[in-house]
C-alpha positions, -999 to 999 in steps of 0.1 A, spaced: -145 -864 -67 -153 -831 -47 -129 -802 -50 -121 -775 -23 -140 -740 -38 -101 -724 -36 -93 -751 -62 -121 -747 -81 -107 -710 -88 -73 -720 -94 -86 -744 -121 -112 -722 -140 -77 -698 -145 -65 -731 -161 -90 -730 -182 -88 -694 -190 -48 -698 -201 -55 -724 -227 -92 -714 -238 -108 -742 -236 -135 -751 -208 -132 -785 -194 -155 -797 -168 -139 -794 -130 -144 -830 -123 -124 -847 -151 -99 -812 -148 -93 -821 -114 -80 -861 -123 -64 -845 -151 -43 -833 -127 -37 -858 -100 -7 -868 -98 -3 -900 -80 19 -889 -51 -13 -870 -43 -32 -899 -48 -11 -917 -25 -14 -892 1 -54 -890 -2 -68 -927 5 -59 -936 -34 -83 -911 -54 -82 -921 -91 -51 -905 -108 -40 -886 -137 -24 -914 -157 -51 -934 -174 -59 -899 -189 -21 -894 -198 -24 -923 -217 -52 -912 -237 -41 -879 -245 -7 -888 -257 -24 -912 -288 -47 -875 -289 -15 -855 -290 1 -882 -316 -26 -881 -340 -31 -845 -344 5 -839 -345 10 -869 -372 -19 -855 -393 -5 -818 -395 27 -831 -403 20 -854 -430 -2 -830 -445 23 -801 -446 50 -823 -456 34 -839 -489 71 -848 -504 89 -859 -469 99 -897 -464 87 -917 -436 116 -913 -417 122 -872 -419 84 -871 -407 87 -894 -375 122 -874 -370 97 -837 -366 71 -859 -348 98 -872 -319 111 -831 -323 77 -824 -310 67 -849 -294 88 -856 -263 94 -846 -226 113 -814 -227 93 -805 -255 58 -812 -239 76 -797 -202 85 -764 -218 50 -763 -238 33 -771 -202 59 -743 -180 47 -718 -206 13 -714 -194 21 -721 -158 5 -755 -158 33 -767 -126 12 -742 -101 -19 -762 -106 -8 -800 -106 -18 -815 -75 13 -829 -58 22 -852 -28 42 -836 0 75 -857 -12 70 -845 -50 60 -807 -34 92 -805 -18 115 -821 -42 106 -794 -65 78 -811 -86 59 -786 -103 85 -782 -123 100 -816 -134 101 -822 -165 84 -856 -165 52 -843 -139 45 -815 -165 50 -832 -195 29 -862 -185 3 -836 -172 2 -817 -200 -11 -854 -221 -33 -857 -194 -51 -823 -199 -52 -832 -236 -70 -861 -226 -96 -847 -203 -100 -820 -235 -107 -848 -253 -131 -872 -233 -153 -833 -222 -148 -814 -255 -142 -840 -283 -115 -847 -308 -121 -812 -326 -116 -787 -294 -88 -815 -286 -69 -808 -321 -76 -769 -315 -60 -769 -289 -30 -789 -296 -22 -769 -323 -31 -737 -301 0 -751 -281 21 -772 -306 20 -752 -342 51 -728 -330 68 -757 -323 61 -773 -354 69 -752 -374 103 -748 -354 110 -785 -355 100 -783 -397 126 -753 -398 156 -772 -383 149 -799 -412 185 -819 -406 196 -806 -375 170 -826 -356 192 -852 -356 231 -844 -354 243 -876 -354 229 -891 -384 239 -859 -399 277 -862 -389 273 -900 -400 259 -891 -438 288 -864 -439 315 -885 -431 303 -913 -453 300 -888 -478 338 -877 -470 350 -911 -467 366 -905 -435 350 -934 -413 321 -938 -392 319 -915 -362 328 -931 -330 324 -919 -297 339 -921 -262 330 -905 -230 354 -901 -199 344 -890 -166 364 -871 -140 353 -855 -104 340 -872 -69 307 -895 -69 284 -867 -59 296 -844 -81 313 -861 -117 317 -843 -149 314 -863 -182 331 -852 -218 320 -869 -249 345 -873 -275 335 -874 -315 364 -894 -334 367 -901 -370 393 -920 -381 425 -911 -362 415 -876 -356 391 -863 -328 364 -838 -341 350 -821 -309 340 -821 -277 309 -819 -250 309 -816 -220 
């Protein structure tokens, strides 16, 4: 696929942020979204790359874990793993090097503020991991990743129970004997415009609120 000599630019300053140089061809699907496609007689997409560099992403972060965790179970690892790996997590890893600016984007997704939904940016950031990947191989890949993932990991290893609060609240009332946590959620406000609270109960009492 040709690419305008403006976009060129923009792309090699991709390429500058996360160190890595990636050929401008495979670059340029990685980030096609496919409103763009749409828009521009069907051009191949960024999602078949997405694909691939999510099991990329998944593997490198499932090695480091397992291998800096020696004495965690099954379970506690794939809790850090889904800490890492997930939308917001991959979004805010993607908004910190300005990855939105460069995504190309249908008019419909450019308006509706696209560069910086969360599911455009985390789905792009897989797909750059992917065209790392396919140009660079599995090492420059896993450089990379953990150029972008380690602080995060280490963050999620940090937070060791509080990755998941409601298990946590669940062993601590077993372990108090005071029932199993239920929940209940009301709703108040006009259809365009509602407001939710979530209620935590355990046995007669209620334990706290969210709204």
């Amino acid at each position: 696929m040709s690419v305008s000599s403006t976009h060129n630019a923009d792309i090699s300053i991709l390429c500058e942020r996360i160190g890595v140089s990636v050929g401008s061809e495979i670059l340029e699907r990685a980030l096609t979204h496919r409103s763009y496609s749409y828009e521009n007689g069907g051009i191949p997409t960024n999602e078949r790359l997405e694909f691939l560099g999510d099991s990329v992403l998944g593997i490198v972060v499932t090695d480091t874990l397992y291998r800096r965790h020696p004495d965690l179970p099954e379970g506690q690892l794939a809790k850090l793993r889904a800490a890492v790996v997930n939308m917001r997590a991959l979004a805010d890893i993607g908004r910190g090097f300005g990855l939105g600016e460069f995504i190309l984007l249908g008019k419909g997704e450019e308006t509706t503020g696209g560069r910086d939904k969360a599911s455009i940016v985390a789905d792009t950031v897989e797909a750059l991991l992917g065209a790392v990947y396919i140009d660079q191989g599995l090492a420059v890949a896993a450089e990379l990743v953990h150029h972008l993932f380690d602080g995060l990991i280490a963050a999620a290893s940090s937070m060791g129970a509080g990755l998941d609060w409601k298990t946590s609240l669940q062993e601590l009332a077993a372990l108090r004997g005071v029932g199993v946590p239920r929940y209940s959620v009301t709703e108040s406000g006009p259809d365009h415009q509602k407001s939710f609270v979530a209620t935590v109960h355990m046995g007669e009492a209620d334990f706290g609120q969210g709204q």
